[in-house]
N, C-alpha and C positions, 0 to 999 in steps of 0.2 A: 769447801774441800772438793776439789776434782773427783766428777763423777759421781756425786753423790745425787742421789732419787729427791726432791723434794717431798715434802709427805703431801698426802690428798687435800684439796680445796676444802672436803666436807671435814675433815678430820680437823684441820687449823682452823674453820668457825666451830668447832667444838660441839659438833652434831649427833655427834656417837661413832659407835665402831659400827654397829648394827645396821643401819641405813646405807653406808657407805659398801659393808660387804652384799647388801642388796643390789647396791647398784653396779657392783663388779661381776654380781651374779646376771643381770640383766644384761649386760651388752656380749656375755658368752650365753645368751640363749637362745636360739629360732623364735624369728617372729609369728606374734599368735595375733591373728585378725580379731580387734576390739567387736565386729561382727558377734560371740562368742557372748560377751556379758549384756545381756538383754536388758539389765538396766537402765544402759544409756539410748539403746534402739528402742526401747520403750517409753521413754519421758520419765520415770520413777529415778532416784536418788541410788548412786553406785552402790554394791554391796559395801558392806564392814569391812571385808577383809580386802578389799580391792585398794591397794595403796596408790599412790599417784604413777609411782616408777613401775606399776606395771603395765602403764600403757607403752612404754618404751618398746616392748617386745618379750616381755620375760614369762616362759613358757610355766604355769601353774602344774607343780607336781612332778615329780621323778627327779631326776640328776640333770645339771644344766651340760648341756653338748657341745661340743667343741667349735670354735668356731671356724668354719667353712667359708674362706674370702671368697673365694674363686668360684664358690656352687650359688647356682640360682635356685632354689626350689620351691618358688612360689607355684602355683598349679592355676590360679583361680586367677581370672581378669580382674575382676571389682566392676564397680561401675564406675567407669570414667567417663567424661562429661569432656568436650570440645575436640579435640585430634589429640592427645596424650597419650602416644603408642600405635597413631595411627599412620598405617604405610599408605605413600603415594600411590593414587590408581588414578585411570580415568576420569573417573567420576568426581577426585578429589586431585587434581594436577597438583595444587601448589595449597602448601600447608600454609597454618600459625607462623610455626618459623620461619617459611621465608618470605614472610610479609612482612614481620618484625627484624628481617635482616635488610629485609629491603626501605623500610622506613626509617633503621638508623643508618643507612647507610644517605639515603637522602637528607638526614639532619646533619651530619658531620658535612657533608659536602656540602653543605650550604651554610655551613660556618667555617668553610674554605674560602666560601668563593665570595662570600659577605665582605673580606677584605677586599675583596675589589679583583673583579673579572680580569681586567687588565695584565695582572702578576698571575694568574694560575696556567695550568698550562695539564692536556691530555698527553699519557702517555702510554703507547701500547708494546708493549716488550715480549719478541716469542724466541723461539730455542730452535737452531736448527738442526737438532735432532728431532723425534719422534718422540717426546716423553709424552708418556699413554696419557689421559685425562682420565683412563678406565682401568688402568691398572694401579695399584699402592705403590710400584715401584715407582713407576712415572711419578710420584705426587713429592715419594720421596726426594728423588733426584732435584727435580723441580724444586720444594724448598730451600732444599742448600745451596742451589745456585741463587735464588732470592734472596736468601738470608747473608748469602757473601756481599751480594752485590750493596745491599743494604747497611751492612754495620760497618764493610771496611771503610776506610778513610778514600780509596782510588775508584769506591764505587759511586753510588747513589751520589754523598756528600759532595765528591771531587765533581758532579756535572754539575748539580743543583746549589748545593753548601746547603745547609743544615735547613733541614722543610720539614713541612708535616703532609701528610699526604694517605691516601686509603686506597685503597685497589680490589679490584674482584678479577676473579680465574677462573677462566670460559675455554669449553673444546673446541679448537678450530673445527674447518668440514674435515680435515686427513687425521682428526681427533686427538692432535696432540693441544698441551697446555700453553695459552699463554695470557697475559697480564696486561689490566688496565687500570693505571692509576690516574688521579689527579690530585694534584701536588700544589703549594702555593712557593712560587719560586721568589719570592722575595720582591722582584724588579716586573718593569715593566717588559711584556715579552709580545704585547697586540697591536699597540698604535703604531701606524703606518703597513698593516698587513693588510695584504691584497688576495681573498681568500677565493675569490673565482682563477685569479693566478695562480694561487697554489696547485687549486684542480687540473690545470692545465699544465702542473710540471714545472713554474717561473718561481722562482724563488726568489726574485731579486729585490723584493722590497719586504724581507723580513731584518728585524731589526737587528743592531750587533749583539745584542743581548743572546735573542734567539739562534742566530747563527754558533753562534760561543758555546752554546750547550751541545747542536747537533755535532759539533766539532770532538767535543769530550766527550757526548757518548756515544761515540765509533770508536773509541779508544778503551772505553771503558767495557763496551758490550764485548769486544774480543779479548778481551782479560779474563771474564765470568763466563766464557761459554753460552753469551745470550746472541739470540739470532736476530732479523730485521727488528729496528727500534724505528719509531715513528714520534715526535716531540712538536707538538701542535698547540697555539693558544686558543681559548675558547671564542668559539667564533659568536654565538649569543651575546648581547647586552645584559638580557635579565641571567641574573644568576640563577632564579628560582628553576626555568625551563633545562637550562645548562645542569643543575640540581637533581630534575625529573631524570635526564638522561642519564645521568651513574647508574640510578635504581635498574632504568631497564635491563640493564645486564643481567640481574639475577633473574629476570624471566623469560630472556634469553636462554641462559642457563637451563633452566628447568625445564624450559620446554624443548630442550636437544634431548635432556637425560631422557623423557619421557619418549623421544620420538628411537634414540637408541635403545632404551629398555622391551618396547613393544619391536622393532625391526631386529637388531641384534643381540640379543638378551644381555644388554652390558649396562652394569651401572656402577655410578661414582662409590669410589669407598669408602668405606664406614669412618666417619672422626677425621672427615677432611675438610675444611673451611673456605670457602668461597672466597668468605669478605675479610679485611684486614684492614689494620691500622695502623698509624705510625706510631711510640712511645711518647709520651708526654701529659698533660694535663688538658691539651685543646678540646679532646671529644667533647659534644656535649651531650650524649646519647649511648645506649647498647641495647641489644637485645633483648634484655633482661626484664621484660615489662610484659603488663596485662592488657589487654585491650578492654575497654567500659563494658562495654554491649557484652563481649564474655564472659568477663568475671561477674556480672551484676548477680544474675544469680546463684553464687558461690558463695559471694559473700552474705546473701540474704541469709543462704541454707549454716554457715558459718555462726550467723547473727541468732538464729533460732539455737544451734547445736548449744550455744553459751548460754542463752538463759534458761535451757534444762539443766545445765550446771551450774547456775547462780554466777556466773563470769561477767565483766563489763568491760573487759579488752583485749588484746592477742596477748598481751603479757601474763594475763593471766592463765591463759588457753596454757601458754609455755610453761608457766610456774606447777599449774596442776598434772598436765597431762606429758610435757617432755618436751623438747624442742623442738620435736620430729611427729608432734600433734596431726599435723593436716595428712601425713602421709599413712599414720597408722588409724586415723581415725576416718580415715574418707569414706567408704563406705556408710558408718554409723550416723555422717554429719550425714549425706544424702536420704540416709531411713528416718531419720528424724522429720528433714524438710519435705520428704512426701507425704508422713503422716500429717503433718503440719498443716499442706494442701490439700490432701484427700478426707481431714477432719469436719468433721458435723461445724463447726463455730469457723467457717472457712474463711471469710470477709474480716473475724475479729484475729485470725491468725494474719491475713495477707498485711493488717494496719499494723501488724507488732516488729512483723517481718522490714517493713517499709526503712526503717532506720539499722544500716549496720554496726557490726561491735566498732564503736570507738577508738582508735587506735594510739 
């Protein structure tokens, strides 16, 4: 029947009504810091009444409160362990994440350019207007002429035909935005270039190939409102070095914002992304990772937190405590792992610690 509600997951395995309006009552409650129940920050076995779903967030005692999307009211930092909330300074120019932006951006580009150096090709695309690199308008504007140029059929495609390709967005010096991709254009676009010619302005021995695209995109650039275009093949042999250079852009990047931030108090706006991809399946990397050296001790303090709970994997972490385990319990994993280390049996803790939860 149109429109009709499904009934609840827990209700159809036949779990009860009980548990289920528990848990309706938990995700309308304010979150209550597992800090609170001293059995787990203690090494002792949870109270009786302490059921699993109430690690989710669900506040013990009175009426459950409405739920507030839009309000933050957390008050207390916690202890957070590596740059998690931490702003750029001096002292810390360049985070976690754009080291991690920056290393998948070097592994995608070098499962570009692995196809063979020959067929890829650098390309730098700006606007000749002024869109701000510092302002969210600029970012906006900026987008949608990207995203024109990209999905219609008379842009991207019509120079290139169907590529995969990644790009990053850097402030020139008069601080507007513009774009550096490298793209695998299909065909061969380097044998027979003459790259100290180039420098000198001679164009005359780049191939038909090449010449065919600068042709389409003057055509295409004053369609999209994109300003000087520049369409170059990589001059490198090793792909790897050709690879290093994408990366550097983002600390480029970072060290303009920094050098703007402290001179003109202006910085990039919040939920704007540097790097970019093409759609498909080619990536073979994101951002989305830990680094060893970092996590190592997380997952130790992790590995400890579970055998105060008799756990032997993250599935179980999930099963007992919520899905959202590491977030409500972080603090209490961290109390646990210094009692752990700061304990009398300290060498019989650090060998137990040695092997993390199994996953």
């Amino acid at each position: 029947m149109p429109g009709k509600r499904k009934a609840p997951p827990l209700l159809e395995q036949g779990k009860g009504q009980e548990r289920f309006a528990l848990e309706r009552e938990v995700y309308h409650s304010p979150p209550l810091s597992v800090k609170r129940f001293n059995g787990l920050a203690g090494g002792t076995a949870a109270p009786p009444h302490l059921t699993p779903v109430h690690f989710k967030g669900a506040g013990v005692g009175g009426p459950a409160a409405l739920p507030c999307l839009y309000v933050n009211n957390v008050t207390s930092k916690g202890k957070r362990k590596g740059d998690f909330g931490r702003k750029r300074s001096n002292e810390n120019p360049i985070l976690s994440a754009d080291r991690k932006a920056g290393e998948s951006l070097f592994l995608n580009a070098s499962s570009l350019l692995s196809r063979g150096v020959d067929r890829c090709a650098f390309v730098t695309v700006t606007t000749p207007e002024n869109l701000s690199y510092w302002t969210i308008e600029g970012w906006r504007e900026a987008r949608e002429r990207f995203r024109s140029w990209t999905c219609h059929k008379s842009g991207l495609s019509y120079v290139f035909g169907d590529c995969d390709w990644c790009r990053v967005i850097e402030p020139q010096k008069r601080g507007a935005i513009h774009w550096h991709l490298l793209l695998d254009t299909g065909q061969d676009i380097r044998t027979g270039c003459d790259f100290e010619a180039f420098n000198l302005g001679d164009y005359r021995t780049a191939p038909p190939a090449l010449r065919g695209m600068w042709s389409r995109m003057r055509e295409s650039a004053k369609r999209y409102k994109l300003g000087r275009v520049e369409i170059m093949p990589v001059k490198s042999d090793k792909w790897e070095a050709a690879a290093r250079y994408c990366g550097k852009y983002i600390c480029k990047g970072v060290k303009r914002e920094q050098w703007e931030k402290f001179k003109e108090q202006k910085e990039r706006p919040a939920h704007t992304r540097r790097v970019g991809f093409s759609r498909g399946g080619w990536r073979v990397a994101n951002p989305n990772f830990a680094w060893i050296e970092n996590g190592e001790e997380w997952r130790n303090a992790v590995g400890c937190f579970a055998r105060r709970l008799g756990v032997e994997c993250y599935e179980g972490l999930a099963e007992l405590l919520g899905k959202k385990w590491a977030f409500y319990c972080h603090d209490a994993i961290w109390d646990v792992w210094e009692q752990e280390q700061a304990g009398p049996d300290h060498a019989a803790a650090a060998s137990l610690t040695a092997a993390p939860v199994s996953e």
